[in-house]
C-alpha atoms as an extended CHARMM CRD file, in Angstrom:
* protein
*
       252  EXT
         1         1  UNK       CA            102.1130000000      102.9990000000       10.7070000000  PROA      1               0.0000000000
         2         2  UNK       CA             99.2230000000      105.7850000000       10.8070000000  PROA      2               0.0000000000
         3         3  UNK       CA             99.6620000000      106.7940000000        6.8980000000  PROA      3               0.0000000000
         4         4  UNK       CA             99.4490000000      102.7760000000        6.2800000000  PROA      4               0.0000000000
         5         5  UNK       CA             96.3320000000      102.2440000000        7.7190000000  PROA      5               0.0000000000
         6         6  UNK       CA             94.9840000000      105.5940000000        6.0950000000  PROA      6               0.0000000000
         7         7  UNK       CA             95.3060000000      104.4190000000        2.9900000000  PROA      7               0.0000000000
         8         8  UNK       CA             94.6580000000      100.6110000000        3.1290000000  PROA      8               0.0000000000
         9         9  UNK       CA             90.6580000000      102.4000000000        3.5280000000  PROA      9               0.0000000000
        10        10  UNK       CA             91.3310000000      104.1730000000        0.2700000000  PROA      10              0.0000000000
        11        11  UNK       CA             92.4870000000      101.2690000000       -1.8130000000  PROA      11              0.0000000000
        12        12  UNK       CA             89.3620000000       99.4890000000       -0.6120000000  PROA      12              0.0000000000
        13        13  UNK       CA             87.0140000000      102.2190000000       -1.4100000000  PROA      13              0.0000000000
        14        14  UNK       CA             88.9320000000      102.3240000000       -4.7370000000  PROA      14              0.0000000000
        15        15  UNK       CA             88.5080000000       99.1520000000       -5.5550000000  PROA      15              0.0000000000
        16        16  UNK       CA             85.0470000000       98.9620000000       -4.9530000000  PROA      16              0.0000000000
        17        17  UNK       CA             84.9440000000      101.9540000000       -7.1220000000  PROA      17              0.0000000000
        18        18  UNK       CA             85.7820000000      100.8260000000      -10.4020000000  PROA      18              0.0000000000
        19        19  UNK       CA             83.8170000000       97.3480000000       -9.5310000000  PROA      19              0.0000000000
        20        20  UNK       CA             81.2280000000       99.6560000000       -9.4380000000  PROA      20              0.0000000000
        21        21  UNK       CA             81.5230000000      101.7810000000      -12.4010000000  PROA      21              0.0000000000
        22        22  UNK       CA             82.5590000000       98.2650000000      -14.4080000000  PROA      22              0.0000000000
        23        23  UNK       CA             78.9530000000       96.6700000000      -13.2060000000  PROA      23              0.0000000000
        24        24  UNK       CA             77.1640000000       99.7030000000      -14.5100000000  PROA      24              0.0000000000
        25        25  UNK       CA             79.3200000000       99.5520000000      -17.8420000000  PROA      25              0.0000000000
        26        26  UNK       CA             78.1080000000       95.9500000000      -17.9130000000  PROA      26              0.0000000000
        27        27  UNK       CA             74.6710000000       96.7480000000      -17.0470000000  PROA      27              0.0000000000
        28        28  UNK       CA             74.1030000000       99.5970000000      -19.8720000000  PROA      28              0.0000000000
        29        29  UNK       CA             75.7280000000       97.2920000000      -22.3090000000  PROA      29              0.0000000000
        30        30  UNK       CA             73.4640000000       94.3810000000      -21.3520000000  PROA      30              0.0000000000
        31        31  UNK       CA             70.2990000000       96.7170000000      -21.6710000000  PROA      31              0.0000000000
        32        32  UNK       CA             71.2870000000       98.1500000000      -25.2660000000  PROA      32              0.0000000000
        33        33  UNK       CA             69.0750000000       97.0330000000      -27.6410000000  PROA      33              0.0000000000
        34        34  UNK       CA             71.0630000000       95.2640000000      -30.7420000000  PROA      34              0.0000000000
        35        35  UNK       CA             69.0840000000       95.1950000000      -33.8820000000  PROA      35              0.0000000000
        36        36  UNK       CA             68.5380000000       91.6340000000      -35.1300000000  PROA      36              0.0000000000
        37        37  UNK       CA             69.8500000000       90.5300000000      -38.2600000000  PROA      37              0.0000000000
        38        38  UNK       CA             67.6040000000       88.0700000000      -40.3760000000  PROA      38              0.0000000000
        39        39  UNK       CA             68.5070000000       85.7680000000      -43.2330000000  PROA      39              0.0000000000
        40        40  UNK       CA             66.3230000000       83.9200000000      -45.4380000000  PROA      40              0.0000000000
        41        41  UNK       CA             66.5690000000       80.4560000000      -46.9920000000  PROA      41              0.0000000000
        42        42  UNK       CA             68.0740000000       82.1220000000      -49.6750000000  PROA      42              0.0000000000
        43        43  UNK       CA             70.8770000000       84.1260000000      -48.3120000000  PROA      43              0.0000000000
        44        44  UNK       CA             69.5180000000       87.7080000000      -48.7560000000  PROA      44              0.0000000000
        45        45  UNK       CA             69.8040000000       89.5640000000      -45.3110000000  PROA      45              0.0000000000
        46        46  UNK       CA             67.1170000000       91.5270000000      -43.8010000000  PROA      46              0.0000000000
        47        47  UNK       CA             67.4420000000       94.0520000000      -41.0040000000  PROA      47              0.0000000000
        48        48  UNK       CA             64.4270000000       94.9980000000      -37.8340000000  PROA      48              0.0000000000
        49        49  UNK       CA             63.1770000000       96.9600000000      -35.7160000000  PROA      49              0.0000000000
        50        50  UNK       CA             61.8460000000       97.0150000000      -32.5910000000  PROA      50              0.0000000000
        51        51  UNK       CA             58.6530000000       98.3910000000      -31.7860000000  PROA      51              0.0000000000
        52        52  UNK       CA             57.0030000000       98.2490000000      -28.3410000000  PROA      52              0.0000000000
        53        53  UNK       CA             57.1530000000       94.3100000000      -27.3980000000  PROA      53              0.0000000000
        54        54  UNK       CA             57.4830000000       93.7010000000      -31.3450000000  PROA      54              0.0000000000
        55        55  UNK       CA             59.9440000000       93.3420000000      -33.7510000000  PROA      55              0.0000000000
        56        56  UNK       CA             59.4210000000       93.6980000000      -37.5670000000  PROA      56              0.0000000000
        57        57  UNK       CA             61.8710000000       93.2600000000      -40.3710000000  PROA      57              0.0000000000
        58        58  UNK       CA             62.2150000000       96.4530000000      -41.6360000000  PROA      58              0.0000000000
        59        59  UNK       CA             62.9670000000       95.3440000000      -45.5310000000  PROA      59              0.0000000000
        60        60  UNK       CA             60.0950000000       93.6270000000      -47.1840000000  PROA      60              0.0000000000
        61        61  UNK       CA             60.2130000000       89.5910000000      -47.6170000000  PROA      61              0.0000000000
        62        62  UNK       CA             62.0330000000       88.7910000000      -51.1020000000  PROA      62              0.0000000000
        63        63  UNK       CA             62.9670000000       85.1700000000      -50.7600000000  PROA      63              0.0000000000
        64        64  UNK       CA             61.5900000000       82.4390000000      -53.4290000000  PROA      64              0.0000000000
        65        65  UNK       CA             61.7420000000       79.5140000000      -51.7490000000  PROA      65              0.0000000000
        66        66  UNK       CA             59.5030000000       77.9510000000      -48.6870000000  PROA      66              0.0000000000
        67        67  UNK       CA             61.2330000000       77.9000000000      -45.2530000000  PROA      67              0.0000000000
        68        68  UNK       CA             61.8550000000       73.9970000000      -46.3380000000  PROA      68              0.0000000000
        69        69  UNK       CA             63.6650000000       74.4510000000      -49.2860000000  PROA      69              0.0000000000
        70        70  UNK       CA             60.8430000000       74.0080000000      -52.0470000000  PROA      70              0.0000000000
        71        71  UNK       CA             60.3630000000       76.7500000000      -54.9770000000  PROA      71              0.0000000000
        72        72  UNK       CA             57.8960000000       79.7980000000      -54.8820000000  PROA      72              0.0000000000
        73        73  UNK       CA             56.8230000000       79.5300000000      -58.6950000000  PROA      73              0.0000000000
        74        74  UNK       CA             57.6350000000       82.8410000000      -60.1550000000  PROA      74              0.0000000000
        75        75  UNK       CA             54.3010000000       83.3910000000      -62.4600000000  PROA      75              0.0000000000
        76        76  UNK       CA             55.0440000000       86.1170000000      -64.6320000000  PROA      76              0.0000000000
        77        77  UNK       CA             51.9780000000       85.5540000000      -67.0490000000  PROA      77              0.0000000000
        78        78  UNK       CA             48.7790000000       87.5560000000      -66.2750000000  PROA      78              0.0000000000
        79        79  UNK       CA             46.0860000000       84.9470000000      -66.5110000000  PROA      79              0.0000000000
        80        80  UNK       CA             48.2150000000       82.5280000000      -65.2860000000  PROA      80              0.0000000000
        81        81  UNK       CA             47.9450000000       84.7120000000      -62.2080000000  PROA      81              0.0000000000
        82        82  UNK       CA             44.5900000000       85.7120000000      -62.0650000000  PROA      82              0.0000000000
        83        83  UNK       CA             44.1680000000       81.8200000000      -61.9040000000  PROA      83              0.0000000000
        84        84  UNK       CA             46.2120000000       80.4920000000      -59.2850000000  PROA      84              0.0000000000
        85        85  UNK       CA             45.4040000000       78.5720000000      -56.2130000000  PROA      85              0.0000000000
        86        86  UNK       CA             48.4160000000       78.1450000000      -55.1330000000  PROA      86              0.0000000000
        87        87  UNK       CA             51.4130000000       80.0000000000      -53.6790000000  PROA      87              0.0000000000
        88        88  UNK       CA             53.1450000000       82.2740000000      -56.2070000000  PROA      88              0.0000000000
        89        89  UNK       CA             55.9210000000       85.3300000000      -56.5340000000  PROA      89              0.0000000000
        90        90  UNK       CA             56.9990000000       87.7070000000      -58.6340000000  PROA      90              0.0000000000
        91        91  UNK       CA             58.3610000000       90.7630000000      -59.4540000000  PROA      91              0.0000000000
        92        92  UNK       CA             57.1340000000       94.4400000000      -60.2250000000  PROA      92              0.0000000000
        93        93  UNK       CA             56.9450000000       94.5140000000      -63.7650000000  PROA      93              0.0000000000
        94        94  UNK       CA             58.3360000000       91.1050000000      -63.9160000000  PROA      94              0.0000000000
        95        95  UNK       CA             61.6260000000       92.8040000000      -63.3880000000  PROA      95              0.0000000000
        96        96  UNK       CA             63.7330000000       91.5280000000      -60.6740000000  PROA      96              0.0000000000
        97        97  UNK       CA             66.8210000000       93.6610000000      -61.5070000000  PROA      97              0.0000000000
        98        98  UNK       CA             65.0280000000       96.9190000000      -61.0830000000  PROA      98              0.0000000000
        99        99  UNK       CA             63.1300000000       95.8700000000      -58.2310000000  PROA      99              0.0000000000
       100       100  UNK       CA             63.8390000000       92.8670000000      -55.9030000000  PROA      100             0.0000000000
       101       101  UNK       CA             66.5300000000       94.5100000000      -54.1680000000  PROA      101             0.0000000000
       102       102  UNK       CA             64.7140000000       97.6910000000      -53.0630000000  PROA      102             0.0000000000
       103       103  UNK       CA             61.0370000000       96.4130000000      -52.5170000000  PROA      103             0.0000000000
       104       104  UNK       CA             61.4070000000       92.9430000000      -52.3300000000  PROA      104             0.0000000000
       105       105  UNK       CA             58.8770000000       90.4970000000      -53.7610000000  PROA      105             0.0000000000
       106       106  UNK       CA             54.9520000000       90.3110000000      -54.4470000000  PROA      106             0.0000000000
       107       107  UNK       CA             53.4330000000       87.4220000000      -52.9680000000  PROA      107             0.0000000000
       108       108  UNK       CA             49.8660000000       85.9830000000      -53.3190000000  PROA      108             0.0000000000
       109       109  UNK       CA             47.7750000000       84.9610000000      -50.0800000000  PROA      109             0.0000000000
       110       110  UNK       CA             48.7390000000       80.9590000000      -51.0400000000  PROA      110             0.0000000000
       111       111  UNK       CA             52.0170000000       81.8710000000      -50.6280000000  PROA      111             0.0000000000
       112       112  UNK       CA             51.7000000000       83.5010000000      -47.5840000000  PROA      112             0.0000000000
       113       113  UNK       CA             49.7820000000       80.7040000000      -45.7770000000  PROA      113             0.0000000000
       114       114  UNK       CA             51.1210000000       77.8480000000      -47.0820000000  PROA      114             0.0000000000
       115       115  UNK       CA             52.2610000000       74.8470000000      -44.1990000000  PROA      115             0.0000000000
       116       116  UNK       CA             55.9910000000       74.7880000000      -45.9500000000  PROA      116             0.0000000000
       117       117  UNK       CA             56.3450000000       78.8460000000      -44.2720000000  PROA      117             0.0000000000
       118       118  UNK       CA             57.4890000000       81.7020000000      -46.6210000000  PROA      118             0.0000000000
       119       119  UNK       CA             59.0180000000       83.3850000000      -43.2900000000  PROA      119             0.0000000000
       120       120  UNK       CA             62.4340000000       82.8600000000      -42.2390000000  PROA      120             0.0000000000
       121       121  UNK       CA             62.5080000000       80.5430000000      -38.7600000000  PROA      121             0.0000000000
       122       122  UNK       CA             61.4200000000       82.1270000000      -35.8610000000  PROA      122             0.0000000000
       123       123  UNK       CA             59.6370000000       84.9550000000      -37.9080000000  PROA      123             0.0000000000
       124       124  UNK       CA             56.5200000000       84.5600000000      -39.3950000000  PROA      124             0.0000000000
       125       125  UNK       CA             53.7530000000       87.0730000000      -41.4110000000  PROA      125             0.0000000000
       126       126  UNK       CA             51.7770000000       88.9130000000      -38.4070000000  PROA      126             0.0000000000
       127       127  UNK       CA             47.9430000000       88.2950000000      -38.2110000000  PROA      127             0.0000000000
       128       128  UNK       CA             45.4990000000       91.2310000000      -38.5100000000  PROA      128             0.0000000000
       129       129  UNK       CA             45.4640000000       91.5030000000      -34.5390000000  PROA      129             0.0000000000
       130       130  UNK       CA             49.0980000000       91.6030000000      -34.8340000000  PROA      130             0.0000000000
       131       131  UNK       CA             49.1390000000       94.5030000000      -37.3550000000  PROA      131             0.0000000000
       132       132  UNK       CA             46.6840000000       96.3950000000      -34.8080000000  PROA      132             0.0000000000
       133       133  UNK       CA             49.0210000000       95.7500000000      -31.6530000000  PROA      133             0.0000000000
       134       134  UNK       CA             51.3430000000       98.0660000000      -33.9510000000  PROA      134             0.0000000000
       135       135  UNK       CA             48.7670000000      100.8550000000      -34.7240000000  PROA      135             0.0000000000
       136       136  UNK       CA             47.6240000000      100.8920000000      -31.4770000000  PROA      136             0.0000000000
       137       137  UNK       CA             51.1800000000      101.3870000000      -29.6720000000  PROA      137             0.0000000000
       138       138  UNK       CA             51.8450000000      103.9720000000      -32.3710000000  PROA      138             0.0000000000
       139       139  UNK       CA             48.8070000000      105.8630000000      -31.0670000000  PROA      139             0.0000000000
       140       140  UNK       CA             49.1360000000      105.2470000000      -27.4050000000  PROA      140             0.0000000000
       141       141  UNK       CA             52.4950000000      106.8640000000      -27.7600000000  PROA      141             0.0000000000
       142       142  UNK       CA             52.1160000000      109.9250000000      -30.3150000000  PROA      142             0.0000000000
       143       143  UNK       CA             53.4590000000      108.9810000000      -33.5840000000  PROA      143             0.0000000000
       144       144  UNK       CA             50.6420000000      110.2340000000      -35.2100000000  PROA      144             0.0000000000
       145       145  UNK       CA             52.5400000000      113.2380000000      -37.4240000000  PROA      145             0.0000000000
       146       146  UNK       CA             51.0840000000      115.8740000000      -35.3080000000  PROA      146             0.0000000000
       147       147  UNK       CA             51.9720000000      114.0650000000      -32.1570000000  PROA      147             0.0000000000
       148       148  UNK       CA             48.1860000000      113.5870000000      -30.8900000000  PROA      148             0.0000000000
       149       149  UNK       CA             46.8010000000      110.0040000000      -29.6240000000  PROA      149             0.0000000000
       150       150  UNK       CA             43.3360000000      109.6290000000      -31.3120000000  PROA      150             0.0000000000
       151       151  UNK       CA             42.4410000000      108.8910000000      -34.6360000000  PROA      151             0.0000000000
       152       152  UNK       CA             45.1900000000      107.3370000000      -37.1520000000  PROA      152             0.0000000000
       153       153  UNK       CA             47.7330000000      110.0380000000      -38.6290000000  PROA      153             0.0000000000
       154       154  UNK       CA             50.5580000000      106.9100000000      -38.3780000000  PROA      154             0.0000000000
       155       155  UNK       CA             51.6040000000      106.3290000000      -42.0140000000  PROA      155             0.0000000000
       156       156  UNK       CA             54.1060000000      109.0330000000      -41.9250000000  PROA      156             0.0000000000
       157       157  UNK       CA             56.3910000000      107.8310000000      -38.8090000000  PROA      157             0.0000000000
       158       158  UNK       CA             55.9100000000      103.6940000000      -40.3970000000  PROA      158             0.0000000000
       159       159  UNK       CA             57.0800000000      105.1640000000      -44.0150000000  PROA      159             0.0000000000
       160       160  UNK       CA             60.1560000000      105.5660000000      -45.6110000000  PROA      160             0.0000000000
       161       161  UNK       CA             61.5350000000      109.4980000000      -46.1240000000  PROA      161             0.0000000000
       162       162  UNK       CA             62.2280000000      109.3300000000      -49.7040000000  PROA      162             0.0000000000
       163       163  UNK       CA             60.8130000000      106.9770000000      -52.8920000000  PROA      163             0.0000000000
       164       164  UNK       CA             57.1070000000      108.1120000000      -52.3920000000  PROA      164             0.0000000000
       165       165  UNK       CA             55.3250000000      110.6600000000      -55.0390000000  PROA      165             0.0000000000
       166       166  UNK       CA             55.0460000000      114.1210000000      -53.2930000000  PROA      166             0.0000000000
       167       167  UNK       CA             51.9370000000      115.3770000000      -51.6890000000  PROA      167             0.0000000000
       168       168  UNK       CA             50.8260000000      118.6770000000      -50.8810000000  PROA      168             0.0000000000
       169       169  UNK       CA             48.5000000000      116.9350000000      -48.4100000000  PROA      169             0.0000000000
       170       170  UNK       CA             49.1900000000      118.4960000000      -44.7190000000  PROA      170             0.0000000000
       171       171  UNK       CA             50.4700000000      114.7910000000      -42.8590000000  PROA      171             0.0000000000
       172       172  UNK       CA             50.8280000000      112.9440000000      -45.8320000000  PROA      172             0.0000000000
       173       173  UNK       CA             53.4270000000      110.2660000000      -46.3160000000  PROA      173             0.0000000000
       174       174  UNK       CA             54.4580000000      111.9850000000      -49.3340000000  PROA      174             0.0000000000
       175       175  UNK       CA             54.6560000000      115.2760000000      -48.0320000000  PROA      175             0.0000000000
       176       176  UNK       CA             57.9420000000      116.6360000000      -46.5440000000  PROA      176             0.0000000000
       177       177  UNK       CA             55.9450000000      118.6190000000      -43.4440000000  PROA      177             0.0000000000
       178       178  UNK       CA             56.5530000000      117.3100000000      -39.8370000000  PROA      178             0.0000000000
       179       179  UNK       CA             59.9450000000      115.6960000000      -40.8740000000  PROA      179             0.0000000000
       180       180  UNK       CA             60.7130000000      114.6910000000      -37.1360000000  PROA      180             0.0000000000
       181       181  UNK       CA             57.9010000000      112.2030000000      -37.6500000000  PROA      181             0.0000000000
       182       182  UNK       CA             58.9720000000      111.2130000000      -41.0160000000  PROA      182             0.0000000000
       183       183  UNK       CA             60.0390000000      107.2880000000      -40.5680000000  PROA      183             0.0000000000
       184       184  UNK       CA             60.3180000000      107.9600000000      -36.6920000000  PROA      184             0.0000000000
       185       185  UNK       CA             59.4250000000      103.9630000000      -36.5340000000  PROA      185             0.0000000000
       186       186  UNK       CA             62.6850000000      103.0070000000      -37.8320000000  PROA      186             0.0000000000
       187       187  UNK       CA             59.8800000000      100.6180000000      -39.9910000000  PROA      187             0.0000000000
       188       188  UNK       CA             61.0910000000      101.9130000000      -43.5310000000  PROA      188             0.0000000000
       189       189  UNK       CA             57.3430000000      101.2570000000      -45.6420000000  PROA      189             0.0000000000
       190       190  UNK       CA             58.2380000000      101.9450000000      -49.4020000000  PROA      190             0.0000000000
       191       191  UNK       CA             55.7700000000      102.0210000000      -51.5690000000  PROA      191             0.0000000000
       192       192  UNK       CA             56.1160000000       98.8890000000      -53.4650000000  PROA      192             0.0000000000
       193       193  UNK       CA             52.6830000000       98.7410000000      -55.6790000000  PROA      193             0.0000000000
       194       194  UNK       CA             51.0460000000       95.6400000000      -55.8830000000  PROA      194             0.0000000000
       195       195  UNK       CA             49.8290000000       92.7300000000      -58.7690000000  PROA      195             0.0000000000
       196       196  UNK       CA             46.3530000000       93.1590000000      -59.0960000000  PROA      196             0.0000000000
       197       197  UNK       CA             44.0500000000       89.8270000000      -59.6140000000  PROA      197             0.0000000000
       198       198  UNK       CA             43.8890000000       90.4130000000      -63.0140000000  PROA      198             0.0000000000
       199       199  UNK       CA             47.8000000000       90.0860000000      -63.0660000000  PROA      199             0.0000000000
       200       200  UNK       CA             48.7400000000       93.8420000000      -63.8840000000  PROA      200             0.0000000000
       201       201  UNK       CA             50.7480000000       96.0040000000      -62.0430000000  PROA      201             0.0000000000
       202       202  UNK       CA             50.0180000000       99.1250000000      -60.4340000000  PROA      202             0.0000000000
       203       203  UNK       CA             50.6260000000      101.8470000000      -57.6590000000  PROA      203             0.0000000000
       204       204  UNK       CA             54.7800000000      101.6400000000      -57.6740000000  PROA      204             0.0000000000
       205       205  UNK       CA             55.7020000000      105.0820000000      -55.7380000000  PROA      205             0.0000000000
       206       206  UNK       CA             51.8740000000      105.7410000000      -54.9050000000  PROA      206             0.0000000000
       207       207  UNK       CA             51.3940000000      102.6990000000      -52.4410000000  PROA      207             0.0000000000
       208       208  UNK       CA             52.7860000000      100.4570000000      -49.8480000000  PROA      208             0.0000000000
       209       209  UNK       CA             50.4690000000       96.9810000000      -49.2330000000  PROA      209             0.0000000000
       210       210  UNK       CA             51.2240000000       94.5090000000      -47.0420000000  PROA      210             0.0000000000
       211       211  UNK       CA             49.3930000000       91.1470000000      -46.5300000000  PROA      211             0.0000000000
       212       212  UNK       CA             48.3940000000       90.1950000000      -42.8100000000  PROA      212             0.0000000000
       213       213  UNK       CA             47.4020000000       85.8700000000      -42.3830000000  PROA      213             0.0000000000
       214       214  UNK       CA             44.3110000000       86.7490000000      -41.0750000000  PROA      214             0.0000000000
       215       215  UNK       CA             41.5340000000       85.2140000000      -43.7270000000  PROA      215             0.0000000000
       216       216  UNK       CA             38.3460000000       87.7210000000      -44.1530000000  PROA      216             0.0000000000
       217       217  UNK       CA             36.2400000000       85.5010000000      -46.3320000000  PROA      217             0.0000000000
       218       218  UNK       CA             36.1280000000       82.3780000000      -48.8980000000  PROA      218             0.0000000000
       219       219  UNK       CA             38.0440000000       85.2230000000      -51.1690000000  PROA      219             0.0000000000
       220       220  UNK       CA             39.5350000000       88.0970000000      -49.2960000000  PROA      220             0.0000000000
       221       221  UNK       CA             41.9980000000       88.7980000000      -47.1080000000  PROA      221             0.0000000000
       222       222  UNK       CA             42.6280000000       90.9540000000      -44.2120000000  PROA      222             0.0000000000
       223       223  UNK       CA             45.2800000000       93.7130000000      -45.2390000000  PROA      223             0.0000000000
       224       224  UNK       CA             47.4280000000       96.8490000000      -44.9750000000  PROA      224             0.0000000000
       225       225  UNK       CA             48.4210000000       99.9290000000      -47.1250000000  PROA      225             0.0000000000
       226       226  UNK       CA             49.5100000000      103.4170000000      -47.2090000000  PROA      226             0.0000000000
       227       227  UNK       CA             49.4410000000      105.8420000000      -49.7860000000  PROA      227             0.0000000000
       228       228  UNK       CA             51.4830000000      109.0690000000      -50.9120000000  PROA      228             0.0000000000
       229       229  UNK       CA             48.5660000000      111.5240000000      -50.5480000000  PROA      229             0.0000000000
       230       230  UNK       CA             46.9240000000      110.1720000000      -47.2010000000  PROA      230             0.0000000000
       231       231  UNK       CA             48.5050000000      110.5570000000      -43.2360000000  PROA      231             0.0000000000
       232       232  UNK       CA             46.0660000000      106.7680000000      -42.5380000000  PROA      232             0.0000000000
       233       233  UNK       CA             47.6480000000      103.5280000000      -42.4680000000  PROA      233             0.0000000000
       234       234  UNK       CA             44.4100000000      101.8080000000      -43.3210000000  PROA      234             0.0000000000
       235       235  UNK       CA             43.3170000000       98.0070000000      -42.9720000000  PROA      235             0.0000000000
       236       236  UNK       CA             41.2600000000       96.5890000000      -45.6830000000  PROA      236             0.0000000000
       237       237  UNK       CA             39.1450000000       93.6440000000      -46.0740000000  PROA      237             0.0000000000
       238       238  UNK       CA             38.2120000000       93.7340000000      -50.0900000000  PROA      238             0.0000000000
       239       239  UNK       CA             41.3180000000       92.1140000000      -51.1240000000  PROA      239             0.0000000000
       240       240  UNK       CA             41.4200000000       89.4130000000      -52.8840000000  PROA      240             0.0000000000
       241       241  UNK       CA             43.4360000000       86.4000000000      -52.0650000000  PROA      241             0.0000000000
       242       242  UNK       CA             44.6830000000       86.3850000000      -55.5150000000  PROA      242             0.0000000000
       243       243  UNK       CA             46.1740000000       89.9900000000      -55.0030000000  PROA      243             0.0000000000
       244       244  UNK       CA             50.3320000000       90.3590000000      -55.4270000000  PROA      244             0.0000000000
       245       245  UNK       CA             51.1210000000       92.1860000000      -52.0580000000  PROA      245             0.0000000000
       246       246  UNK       CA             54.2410000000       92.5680000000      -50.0490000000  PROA      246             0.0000000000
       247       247  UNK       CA             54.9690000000       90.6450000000      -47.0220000000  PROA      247             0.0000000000
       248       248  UNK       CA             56.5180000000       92.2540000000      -43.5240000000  PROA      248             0.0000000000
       249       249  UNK       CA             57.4710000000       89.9800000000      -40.9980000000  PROA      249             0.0000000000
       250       250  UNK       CA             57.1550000000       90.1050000000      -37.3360000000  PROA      250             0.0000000000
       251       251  UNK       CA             59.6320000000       88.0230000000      -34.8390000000  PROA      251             0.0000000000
       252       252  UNK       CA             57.6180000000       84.5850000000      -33.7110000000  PROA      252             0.0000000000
């Protein structure tokens, strides 16, 4: 009767046990983050990454047709371009099999802003305040390559490790130094060039440039960029609406 009682105590404390070590399983599965997985009107698939209380697609936005179904012209002509008004796309080099796959589409300001939304639902492209939230989390929490918090020495943890021209440059994104801060982001920048207003293309492996929704003036545009020989991930407000840039987008 004694070694009964004796161990109904233990099956108890067993039980609660494993309900225990279940409920933490449970819990540390529940707090995991799961990266999101995004797909565009199209079909092609884009994957994130989160990012203090943000999360950003991590490829750059490639789709060619308006959240509601309607076409993003494809403009391949250069005056055509440098005359738009409207919302175009296209291609580096006008060459969609070398490039869409890897850095995605150029897009001009029209296209970013129009009411039919180039973003995915529930994503859209981030306002200049939005694009500073980043930078300033990056720098509040030392991803500047050295690992200090003033200044801006963040291009190197947003870009990419490989696909940028080399740089001898001490913190540059093109330079192979600090490589624990090389893409610590998870944010993958590549340096995709950009269409110019004129409607030539330049800067492919030399720059990254990224449009934000934010409107500067009657003709420019609030932006982004990185290049291979500089540790800054600069904003810029002399770009011209009529610019091809690439779009990132941030979670609504």
């Amino acid at each position: 009767m004694k070694k009964k009682i004796f161990i109904y105590p233990l099956i108890i404390i067993g039980f609660f046990l494993i309900l225990n070590i279940s409920c933490k399983k449970k819990d540390e599965n529940n707090n995991k983050q799961i990266p999101i997985i995004v797909t565009d009107i199209d079909g092609n698939i884009y994957h994130t990454v989160t990012i203090g209380t943000q999360v950003w697609m991590v490829e750059n936005l490639r789709v060619t047709h308006y959240r509601n179904g309607d076409s993003i012209p494809n403009v391949t002509d250069s005056t055509a371009w440098s005359n738009l008004t409207t919302g175009a796309c296209c291609w580096y080099n006008n060459d969609a099999t070398t490039y869409a796959n890897t850095y995605g589409a150029l897009y001009n300001w029209f296209a970013v802003t129009d009411s039919r939304n180039i973003a995915p639902t529930g994503w859209h492209v981030p306002t200049d305040t939005e694009w500073k939230t980043l930078e300033n989390y990056l720098l509040a929490n030392g991803y500047n390559y050295d690992g200090t918090t003033t200044g801006n020495k963040i291009a190197k943890s947003l870009a990419f490790d490989a696909g940028w021209i080399y740089s001898s440059n001490e913190g540059a994104v093109g330079n192979t130094d600090y490589p624990t801060y090389r893409n610590k982001t998870g944010f993958t920048a590549l340096p995709g060039g950009f269409r110019k207003n004129i409607g030539i293309f330049i800067n492919i492996g030399f720059g990254g440039y990224w449009w934000s929704s934010t409107e500067y003036s009657q003709t420019n545009v609030l932006t982004r960029y990185m290049l291979y020989n500089c540790e800054l991930f600069t904003d810029n407000s002399t770009n011209l609406k009529i610019n091809g840039f690439s779009v990132c987008c941030v979670k609504d």
